[in-house]
Every structure is written in C-alpha cells, then in structure tokens.
C-alpha positions in Angstrom: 34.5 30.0 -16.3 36.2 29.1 -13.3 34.8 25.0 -12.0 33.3 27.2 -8.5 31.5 29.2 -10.7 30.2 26.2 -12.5 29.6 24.1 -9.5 28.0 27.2 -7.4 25.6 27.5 -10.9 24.0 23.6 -10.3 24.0 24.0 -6.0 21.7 26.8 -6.8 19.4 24.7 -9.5 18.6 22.4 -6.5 17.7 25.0 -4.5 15.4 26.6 -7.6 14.0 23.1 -8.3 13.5 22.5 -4.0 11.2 26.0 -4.5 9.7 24.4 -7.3 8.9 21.3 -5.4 6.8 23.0 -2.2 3.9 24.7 -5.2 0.7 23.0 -4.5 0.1 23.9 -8.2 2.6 23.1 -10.6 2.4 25.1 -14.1 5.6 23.1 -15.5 4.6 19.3 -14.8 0.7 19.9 -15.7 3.0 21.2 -19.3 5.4 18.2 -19.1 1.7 15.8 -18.7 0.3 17.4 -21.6 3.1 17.1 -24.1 4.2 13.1 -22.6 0.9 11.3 -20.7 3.5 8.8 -19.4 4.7 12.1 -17.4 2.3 12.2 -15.1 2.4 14.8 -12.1 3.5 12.5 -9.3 6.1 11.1 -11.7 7.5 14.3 -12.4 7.3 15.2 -8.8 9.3 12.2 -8.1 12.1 12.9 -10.7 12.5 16.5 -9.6 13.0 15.2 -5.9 15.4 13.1 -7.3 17.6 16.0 -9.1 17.3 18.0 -6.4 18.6 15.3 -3.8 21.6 14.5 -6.6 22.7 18.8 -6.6 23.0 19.1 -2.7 25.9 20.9 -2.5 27.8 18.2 -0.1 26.6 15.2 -2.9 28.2 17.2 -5.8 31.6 17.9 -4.0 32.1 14.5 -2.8 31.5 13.4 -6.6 33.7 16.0 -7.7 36.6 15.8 -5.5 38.2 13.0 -7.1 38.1 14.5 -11.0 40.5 17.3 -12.2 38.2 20.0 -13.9 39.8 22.6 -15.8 40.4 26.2 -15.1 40.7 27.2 -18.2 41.4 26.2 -22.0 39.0 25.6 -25.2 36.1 23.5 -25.0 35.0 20.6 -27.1 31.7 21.1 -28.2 30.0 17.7 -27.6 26.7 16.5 -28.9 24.1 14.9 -26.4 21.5 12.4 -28.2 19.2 12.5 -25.1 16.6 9.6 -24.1 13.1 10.7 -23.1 12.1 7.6 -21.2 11.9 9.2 -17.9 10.9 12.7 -16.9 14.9 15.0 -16.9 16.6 11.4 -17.9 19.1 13.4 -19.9 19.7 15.7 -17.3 22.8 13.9 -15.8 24.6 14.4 -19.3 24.1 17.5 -19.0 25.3 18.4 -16.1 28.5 16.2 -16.9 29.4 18.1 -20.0 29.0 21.5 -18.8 30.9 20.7 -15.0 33.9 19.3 -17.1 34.2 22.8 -18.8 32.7 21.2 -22.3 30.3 22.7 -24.6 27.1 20.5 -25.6 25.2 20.5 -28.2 21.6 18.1 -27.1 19.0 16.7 -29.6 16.0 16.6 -26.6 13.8 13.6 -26.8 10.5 14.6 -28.3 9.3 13.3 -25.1 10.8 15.2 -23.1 11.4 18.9 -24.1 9.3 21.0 -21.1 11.2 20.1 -18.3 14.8 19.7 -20.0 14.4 23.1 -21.7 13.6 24.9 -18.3 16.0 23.0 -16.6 18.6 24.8 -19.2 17.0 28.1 -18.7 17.1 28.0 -15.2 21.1 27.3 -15.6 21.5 29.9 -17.5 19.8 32.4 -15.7 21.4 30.9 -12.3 24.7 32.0 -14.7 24.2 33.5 -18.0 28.0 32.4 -19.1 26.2 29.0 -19.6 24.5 30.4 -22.6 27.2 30.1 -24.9 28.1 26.4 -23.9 24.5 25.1 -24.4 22.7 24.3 -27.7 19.4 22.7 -28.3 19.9 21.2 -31.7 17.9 19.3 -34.6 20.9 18.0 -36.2 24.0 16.8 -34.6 26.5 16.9 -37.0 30.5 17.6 -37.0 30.7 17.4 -32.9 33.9 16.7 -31.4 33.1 13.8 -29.3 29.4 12.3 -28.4 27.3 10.8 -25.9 24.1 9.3 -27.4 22.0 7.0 -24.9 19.1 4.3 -26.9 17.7 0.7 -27.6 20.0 -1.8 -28.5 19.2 -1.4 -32.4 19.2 2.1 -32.0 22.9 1.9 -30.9 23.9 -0.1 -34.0 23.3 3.4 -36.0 24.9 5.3 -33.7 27.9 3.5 -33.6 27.6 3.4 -37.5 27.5 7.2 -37.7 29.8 8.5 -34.8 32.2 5.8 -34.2 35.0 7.7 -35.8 34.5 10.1 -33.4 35.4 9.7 -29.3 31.9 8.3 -28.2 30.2 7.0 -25.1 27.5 4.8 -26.6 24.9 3.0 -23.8 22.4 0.3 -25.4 19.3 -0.9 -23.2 19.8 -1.7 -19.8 17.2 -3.0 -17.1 17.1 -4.0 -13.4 16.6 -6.9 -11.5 16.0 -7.8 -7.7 16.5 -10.9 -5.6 14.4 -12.3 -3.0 15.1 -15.1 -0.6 11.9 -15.7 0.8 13.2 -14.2 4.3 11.8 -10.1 3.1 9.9 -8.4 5.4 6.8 -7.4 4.3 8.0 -3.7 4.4 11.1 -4.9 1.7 8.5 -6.2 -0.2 6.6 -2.9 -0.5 9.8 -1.0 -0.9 10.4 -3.3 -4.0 7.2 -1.6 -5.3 8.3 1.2 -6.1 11.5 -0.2 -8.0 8.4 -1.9 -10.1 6.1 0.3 -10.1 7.6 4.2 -10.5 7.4 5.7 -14.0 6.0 3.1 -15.0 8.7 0.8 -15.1 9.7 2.7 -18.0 13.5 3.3 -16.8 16.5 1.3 -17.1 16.6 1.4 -13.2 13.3 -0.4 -12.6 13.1 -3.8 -11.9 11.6 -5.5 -14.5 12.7 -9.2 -12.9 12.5 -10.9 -9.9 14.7 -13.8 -8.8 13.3 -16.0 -6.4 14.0 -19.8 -4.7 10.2 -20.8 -5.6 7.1 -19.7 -7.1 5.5 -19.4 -3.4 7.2 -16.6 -2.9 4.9 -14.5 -5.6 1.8 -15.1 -4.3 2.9 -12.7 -1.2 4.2 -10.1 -3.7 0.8 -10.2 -5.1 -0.7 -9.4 -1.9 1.4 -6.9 -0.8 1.3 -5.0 -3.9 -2.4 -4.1 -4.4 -1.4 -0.7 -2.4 0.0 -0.4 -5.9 -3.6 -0.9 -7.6 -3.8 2.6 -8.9 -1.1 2.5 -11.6 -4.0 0.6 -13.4 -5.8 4.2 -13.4 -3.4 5.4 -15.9 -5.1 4.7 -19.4 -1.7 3.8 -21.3 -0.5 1.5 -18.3 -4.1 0.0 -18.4 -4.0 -0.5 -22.2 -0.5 -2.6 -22.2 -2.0 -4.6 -19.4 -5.0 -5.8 -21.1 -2.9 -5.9 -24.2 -0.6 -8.1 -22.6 -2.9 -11.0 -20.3 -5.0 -11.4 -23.6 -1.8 -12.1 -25.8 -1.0 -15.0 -22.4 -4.8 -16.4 -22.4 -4.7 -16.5 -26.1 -1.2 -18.5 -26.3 -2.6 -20.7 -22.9 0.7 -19.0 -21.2 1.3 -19.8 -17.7 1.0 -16.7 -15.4 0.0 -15.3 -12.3 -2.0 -12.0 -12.3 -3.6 -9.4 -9.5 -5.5 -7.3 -11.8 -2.8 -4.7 -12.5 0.3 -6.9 -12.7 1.0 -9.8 -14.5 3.8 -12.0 -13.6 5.2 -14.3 -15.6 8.1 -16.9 -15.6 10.8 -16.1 -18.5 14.6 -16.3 -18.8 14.5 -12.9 -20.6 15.5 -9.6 -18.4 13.3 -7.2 -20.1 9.8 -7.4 -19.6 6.9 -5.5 -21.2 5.0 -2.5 -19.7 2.5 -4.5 -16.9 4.7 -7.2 -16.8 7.2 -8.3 -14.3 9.3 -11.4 -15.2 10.8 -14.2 -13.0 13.0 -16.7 -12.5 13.8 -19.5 -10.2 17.1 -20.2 -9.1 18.4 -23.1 -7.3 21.1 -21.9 -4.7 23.3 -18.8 -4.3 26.0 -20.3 -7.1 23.1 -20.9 -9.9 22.0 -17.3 -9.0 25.5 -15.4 -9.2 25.8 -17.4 -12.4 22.7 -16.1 -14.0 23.3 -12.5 -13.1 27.1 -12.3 -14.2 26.1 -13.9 -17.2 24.3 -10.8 -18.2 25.8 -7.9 -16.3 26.0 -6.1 -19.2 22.3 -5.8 -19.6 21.7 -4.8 -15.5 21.4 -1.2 -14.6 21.2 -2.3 -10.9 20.6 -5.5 -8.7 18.0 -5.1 -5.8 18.6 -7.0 -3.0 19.8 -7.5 0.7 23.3 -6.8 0.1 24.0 -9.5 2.6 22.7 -11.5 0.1 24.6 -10.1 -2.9 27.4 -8.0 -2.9 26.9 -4.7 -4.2 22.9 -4.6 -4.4 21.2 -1.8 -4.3 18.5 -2.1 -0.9 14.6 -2.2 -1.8 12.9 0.9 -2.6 16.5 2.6 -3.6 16.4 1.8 -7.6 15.3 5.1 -8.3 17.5 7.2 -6.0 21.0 7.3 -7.8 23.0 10.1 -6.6 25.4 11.7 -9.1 28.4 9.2 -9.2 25.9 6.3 -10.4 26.5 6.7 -14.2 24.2 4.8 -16.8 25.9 1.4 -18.2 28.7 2.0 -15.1 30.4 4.3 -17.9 32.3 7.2 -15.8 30.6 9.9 -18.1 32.8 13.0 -16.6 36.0 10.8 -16.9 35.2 10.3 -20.4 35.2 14.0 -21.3 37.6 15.3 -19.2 40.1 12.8 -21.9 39.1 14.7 -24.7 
C-alpha cells in the first residue's frame, strides 16, 4: 500500500470522527462510559476533538514530510501493549505503526476497548487493505519489534520479557507547570483544565505546580471553583475524601477548596484530587529542580518567556501528532527496523 493511500485512509478518520463529534447523542461514548466510569461523555468528547484536530490533513503532512515511508517491501509485524488511562491513549501507536508501512499486533487496555476497537474498524472500512496489518491480540508473543507503554514497575517486566527484541519502552511520566505570581487570572483558568481534564489521569496533566510562595495558591483556589463539578463524579469524589482524611489523620499540612486538595511535596506525581507544589527560590533553583527530573516530565506548563520550551496554559492536552510520549520519535523508531 502505497504511503498516499495510507495517509488519505487517516485524513478521512478525522473527517468520520468530525461527523461523529456534531451527534447530540452519542451511542459510542454512552458504550465507552459503561465499560470505563472514568470515561465519561465530555471526556471522551474531548479526546475525540483532540484526534480529530491531530488527523487534519495539513497537521499530518507537515509531521510526515520529514520521514521516508516506504513504498513497498515486507512489514514487521509489531506488537502494541496499549495503556488505557485516557479515552484512544493508544491511538497515536497506532497510527505510527500502520503510516510507517508496519503490521501491529495491539493487546487493548481492558479499559479501553469501545472506542480503540471502532477506531480500527472505521480504518479499515475507510481502507479495507488495513485489515491484514491490524490484529487485536490476547497474547503478544514472537513480534518483531515492540512498543509497550506502563507504570514504572510495570516497565521492569517488559523490559525483562522483550528486551531482546528492538523495543520502545515508556515508564510513567507526569506534568508540571510554573507560575510566577504575574498570571492573569484567565492563565490561571487555562491551567484548569491541564489539572482538571480526565481527571488528571494522563501523563500530560499537571499534577504539580511550581510557585515563588504559598500566596500564590490561595488565588488558584479561588479561581478554580468553576471547576467544582469534577467533585460530581463518584470515583473522583471517593479519592478526594479518601485522600484529606489520610492528611487530617497524619495532621498533614494542606490547603483544600472542597474538591482539590493541595499539598506541598518534592514528589512529581500526585494522587487522584491532589495537586502537589513546590516552592522555588529564583529562576536558577527552579531550572535546577526541573532538569533534575526531566525524565519523569511529559510537559512543562508555563509562560515560555519564563521557561524555554513550555507548553502555554490550557495547551497540556492538545498535542498534535509530532509530540510523542517520553520525547521518543515513535515513527523514527520503526521506520529502523
């Protein structure tokens, strides 16, 4: 299959999953609620905007442009150990194997099989020569090469079982933001929804703030309660009342607005209701403790006056098809094999 053909197959996926997006009722996302409650309609809403924004036809040529994809030849039959965390999280994998020319062979979270299986149909009804390079698979044994995406123990086994083998292995990632104090009050809100969206389930939601005092919070706080309604959602509820009794009970210091609880920690990955910070003294102390654990952080949020290459508020969750997970160039990786 020629890379045109390939390329023309995922232009017209956006378009299905645009056509998708404008139903007042949506059949598939009431489906992907009922099998995952974290998947809730206006997260999988959100996640579908998202793939459809990443397939525009002008964001996947000018990703594209700079790879080689072959004509022709054999394929390497690949298997995808896909994460569930986030509604479609596995989908960029999948459109990286099957672009480079590849075969893949996926394990689908158990989280996540309604929308990644009609995702798959819809490719191969878009073009039915697809069928024969896709296989949903239990077991993913005697694979050519593999790309398996988990926690950090969870990558222990995989690099245990399929480091003999050419592997892309990505271990847990988070994100962070900075704030000077100087945000406007619509950054701050913006911020939100790098907190708040899916949960802060995904590797690219912020799960710490670094900021020059404690003051600075109080006006998060404020600014947040728009946000009062993830506190609706019975599982987010749960972790939260989970969480601010396990801080009263230990006397732990900690601010709280109801929903939220922040909390001062030098760790980068906080628990479900919980945002972490940190106080830093000065722009030098702050580069320090970011590059000291860059290989933890999906993505810094920030004024990128403020910090070269930061992502601006409100933008965590937007990634278009050249940000790979763990800064690994997936479709580099398997055009080498």
């Amino acid at each position: 299959m020629s890379p045109e053909r390939r390329i023309q197959a995922f232009v017209q996926l956006g378009h299905k999953i645009q056509d998708l997006l404008k139903e007042e009722e949506n059949e598939l996302f009431y489906r992907a609620q009922n099998q995952n409650n974290w998947f809730t309609l206006e997260n999988c809403k959100c996640a579908f905007e998202g793939l459809a924004f990443m397939l525009e036809e002008k964001s996947i040529r000018a990703w594209l442009e700079k790879y080689n994809l072959p004509t022709e030849g054999a394929s390497k039959d690949v298997g995808v150990l896909m994460a569930g965390n986030i509604p479609a999280v596995g989908f960029h994998d999948l459109a990286c194997v099957l672009l480079s020319g590849q075969t893949i062979s996926a394990k689908l979270s158990s989280a996540d099989t309604v929308l990644m299986k009609w995702l798959i149909d819809q490719l191969i009804t878009l073009e039915p020569s697809f069928e024969s390079n896709i296989q949903i698979s239990e077991m993913l044994k005697a694979k050519y090469a593999y790309i398996a995406t988990g926690s950090d123990n969870s990558s222990r086994y995989f690099h245990y079982y399929f480091g003999k083998y050419p592997s892309l292995i990505r271990q847990n990632r988070t994100s962070v933001a900075i704030l000077t104090g100087q945000e406007t009050d619509q950054e701050i809100l913006d911020l939100g929804k790098d907190v708040f969206l899916y949960f802060g389930l995904g590797c690219r939601n912020v799960s710490k703030v670094f900021v020059p005092n404690a003051d600075t919070l109080q006006r998060v706080l404020g600014l947040w309660e728009v946000y009062a309604s993830v506190a609706d959602h019975h599982k987010y509820h749960n972790n939260y009342e989970y969480n601010k009794s396990i801080y009263l009970v230990n006397n732990e210091p900690h601010l709280d607005n109801g929903f939220l609880i922040l909390k001062q920690d030098s760790q980068l990955v906080s628990p479900i209701s919980v945002l972490f910070y940190e106080v830093y003294d000065g722009m030098e102390e702050l580069e320090r403790l970011i590059s000291s654990q860059l290989d933890k952080i999906q993505c810094v949020v920030g004024n990128t006056e403020v910090f070269k290459g930061a992502i601006p508020f409100g933008k965590a969750q937007s990634p278009g098809p050249e940000d790979y997970a763990d800064g690994e160039d997936t479709l580099k990786f398997l055009l080498s094999l």
